[in-house]
C-alpha positions as CSV (number, residue, x, y, z in Angstrom):
1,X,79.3,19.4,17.0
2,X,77.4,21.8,14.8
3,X,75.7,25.6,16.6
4,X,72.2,23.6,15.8
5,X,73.3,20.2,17.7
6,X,74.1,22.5,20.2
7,X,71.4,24.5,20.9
8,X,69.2,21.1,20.6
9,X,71.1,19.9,23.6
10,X,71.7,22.9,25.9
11,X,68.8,23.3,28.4
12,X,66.5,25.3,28.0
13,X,67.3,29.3,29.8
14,X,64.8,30.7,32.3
15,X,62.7,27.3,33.0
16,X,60.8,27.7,36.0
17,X,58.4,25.8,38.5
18,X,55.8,28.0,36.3
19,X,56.3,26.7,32.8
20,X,56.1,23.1,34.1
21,X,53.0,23.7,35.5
22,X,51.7,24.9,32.1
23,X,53.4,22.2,30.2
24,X,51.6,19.8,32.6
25,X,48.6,21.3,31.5
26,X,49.0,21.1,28.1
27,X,49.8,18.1,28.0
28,X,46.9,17.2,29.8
29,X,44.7,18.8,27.4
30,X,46.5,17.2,24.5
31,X,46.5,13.3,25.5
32,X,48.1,11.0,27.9
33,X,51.5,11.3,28.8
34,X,52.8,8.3,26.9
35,X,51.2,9.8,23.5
36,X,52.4,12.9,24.0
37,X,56.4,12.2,24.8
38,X,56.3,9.5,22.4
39,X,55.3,12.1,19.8
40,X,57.5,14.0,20.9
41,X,60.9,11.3,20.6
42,X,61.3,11.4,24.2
43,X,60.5,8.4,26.8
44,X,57.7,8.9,29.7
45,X,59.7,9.1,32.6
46,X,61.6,11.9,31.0
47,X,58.5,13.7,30.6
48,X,57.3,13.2,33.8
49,X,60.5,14.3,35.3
50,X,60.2,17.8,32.9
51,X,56.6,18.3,34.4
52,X,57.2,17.9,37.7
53,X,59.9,20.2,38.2
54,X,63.0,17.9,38.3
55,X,64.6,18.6,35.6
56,X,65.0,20.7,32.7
57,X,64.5,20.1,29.3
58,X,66.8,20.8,26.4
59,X,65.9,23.4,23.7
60,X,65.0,20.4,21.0
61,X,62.9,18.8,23.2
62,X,60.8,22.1,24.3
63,X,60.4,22.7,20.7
64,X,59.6,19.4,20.1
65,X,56.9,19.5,23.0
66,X,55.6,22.6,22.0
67,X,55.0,21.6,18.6
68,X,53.0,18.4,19.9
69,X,50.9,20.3,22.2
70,X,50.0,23.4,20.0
71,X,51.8,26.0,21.8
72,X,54.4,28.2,21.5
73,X,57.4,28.6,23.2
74,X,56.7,31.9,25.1
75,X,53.5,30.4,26.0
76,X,55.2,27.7,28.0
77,X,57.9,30.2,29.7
78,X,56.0,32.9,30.2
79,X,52.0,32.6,29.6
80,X,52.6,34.8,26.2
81,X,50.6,34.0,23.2
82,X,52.4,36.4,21.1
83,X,54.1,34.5,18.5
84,X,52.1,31.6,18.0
85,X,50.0,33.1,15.0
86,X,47.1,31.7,14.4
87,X,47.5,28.8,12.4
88,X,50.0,26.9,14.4
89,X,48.0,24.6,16.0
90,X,45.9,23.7,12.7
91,X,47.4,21.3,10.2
92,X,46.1,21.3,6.6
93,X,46.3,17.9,5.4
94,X,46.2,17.5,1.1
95,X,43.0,16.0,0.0
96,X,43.5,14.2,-3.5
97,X,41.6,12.1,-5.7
98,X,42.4,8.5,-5.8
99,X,41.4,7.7,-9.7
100,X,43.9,10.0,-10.5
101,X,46.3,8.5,-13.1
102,X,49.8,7.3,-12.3
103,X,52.6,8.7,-13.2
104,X,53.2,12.9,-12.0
105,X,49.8,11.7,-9.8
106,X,51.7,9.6,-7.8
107,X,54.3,12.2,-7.6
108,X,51.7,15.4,-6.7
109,X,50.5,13.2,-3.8
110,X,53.8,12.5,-2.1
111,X,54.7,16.0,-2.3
112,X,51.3,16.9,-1.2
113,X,50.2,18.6,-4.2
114,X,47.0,19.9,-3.9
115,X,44.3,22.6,-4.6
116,X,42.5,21.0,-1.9
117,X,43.3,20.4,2.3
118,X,41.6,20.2,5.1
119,X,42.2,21.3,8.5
120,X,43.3,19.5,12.0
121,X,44.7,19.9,15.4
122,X,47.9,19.3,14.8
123,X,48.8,17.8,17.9
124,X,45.9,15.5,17.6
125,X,47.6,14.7,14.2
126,X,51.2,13.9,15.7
127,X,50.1,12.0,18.7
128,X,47.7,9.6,17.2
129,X,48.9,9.4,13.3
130,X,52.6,10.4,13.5
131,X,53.8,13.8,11.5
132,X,51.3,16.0,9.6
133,X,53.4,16.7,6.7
134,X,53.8,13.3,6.1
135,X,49.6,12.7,5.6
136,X,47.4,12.9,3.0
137,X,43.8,12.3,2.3
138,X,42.0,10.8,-0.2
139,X,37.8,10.6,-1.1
140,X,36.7,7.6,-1.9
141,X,35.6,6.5,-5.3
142,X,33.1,3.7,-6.0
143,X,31.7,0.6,-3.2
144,X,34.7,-1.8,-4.1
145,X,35.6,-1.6,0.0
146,X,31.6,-1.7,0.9
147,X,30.4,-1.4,4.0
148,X,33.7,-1.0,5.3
149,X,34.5,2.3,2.9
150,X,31.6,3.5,1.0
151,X,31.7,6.0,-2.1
152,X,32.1,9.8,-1.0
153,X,34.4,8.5,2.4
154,X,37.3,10.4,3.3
155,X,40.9,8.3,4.0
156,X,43.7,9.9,5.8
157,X,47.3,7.4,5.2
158,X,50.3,8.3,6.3
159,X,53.5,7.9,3.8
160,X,55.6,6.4,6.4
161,X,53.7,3.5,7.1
162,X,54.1,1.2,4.2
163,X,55.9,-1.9,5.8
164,X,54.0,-5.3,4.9
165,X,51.6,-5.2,7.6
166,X,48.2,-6.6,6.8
167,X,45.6,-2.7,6.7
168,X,43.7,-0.9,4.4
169,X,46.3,1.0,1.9
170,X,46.7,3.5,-0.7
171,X,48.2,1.7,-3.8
172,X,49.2,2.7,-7.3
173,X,48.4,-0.4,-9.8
174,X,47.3,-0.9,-13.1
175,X,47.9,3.1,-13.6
176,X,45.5,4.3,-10.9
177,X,45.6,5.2,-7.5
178,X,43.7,2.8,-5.6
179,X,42.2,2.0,-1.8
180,X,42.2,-1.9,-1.2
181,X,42.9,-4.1,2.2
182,X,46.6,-5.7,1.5
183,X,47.4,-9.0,3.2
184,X,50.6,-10.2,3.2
185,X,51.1,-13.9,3.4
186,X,54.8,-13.8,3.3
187,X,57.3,-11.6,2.4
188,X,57.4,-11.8,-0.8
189,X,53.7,-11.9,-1.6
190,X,51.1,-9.8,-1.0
191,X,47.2,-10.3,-1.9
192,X,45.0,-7.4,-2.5
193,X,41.5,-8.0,-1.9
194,X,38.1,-5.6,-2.0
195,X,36.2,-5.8,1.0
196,X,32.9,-5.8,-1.2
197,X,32.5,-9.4,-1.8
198,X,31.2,-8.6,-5.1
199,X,34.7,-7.6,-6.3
200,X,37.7,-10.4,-7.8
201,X,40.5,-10.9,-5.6
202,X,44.1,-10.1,-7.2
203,X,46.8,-12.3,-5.9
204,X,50.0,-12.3,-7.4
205,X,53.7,-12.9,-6.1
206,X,55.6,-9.5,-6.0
207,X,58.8,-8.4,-4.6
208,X,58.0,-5.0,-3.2
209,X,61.1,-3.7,-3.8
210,X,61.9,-4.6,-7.4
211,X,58.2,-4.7,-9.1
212,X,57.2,-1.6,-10.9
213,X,53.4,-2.4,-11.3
214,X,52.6,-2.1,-7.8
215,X,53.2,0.6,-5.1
216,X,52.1,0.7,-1.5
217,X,52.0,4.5,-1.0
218,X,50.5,4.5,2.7
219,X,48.3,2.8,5.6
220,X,45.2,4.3,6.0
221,X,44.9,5.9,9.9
222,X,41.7,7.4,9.7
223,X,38.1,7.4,8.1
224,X,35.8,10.3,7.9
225,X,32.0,9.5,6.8
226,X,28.6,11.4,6.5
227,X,26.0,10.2,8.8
């Protein structure tokens, strides 16, 4: 066992009836109890066991904890704010462009490349869309996915989500970085459609894992419009 495993396992030094109570609080603040440990890679009971007092948590899953609720370690043991800086509950998400070319532009958006972001809570982030550094956003360009998408919307996907499961994705094909509602008949085929009705319909048979003209790079979680 490595010094990291560890200190991931040993239980946390100093916890008290104190920093439960402020956990429990937190977490309260943050979402419901099942979001939160779930985020977090622990179950519900054991979280509900940490906040009431019963039993201790280990050092990963504080940390883990702490990251999903905003808060810093110190915070939790002792009510200190000190080394939580500023910008550590705010994720900056990448805003790209999605008629980028192919090519390095698939590769800038995967590493989160960008000269744009924009900022969210971060546990808001982990608990509803899974991990901020693995999401991106994207403007829309053109009414191909009218009235469900209009020109000018923003699109947050998440990189991790690409199993064939009928959504709204970000796709490279025909050299361009795409947004387009992906059914999957089977699994072997797929059929992209437009959600503007005015728009053709592209069906083709494609094995995801060999073909090299299509690539799903990630469900859309979130829309953000102008009223």
């Amino acid at each position: 066992m490595t010094g990291q495993d560890k200190n991931e396992r040993s239980r946390v030094s100093g916890w008290s009836p104190d920093a439960a109570t402020r956990l429990k609080d937190a977490v309260k603040k943050t979402g419901s109890q099942a979001d939160v440990a779930k985020a977090a890679g622990i179950s519900r009971p054991s979280l509900v066991e940490i906040l009431a007092g019963r039993a201790v948590p280990t050092n990963g899953t504080l940390a883990n904890l702490c990251e999903v609720v905003g808060l810093s370690d110190l915070a939790i043991l002792a009510g200190l704010d000190g080394d939580s800086g500023p910008n550590r509950s705010v994720a900056f998400i990448p805003v790209h462009d999605v008629q980028i070319s192919a090519g390095t532009g698939v590769n800038a958006v995967e590493a989160g490349e960008s000269f744009e972001t924009l900022g969210f809570p971060r546990q808001w982030l982990r608990t509803k869309f899974g991990d901020p550094d693995r999401l991106r956003i994207a403007q829309i360009k053109g009414d191909s996915m009218a009235p469900t998408l209009n020109d000018g919307d923003l699109v947050m996907f998440n990189l991790d989500r690409r199993d064939p499961v009928d959504g709204i994705f970000v796709l490279r094909m025909d050299d361009q970085l795409l947004v387009k509602r992906v059914l999957f008949p089977s699994a072997r085929r797929l059929l992209v459609t437009s959600d503007n009705q005015q728009y053709d319909r592209w069906d083709r048979m494609v094995d995801l894992e060999r073909n090299n003209e299509l690539q799903l790079l990630g469900r859309v979680v979130w829309t953000g419009k102008s009223v």
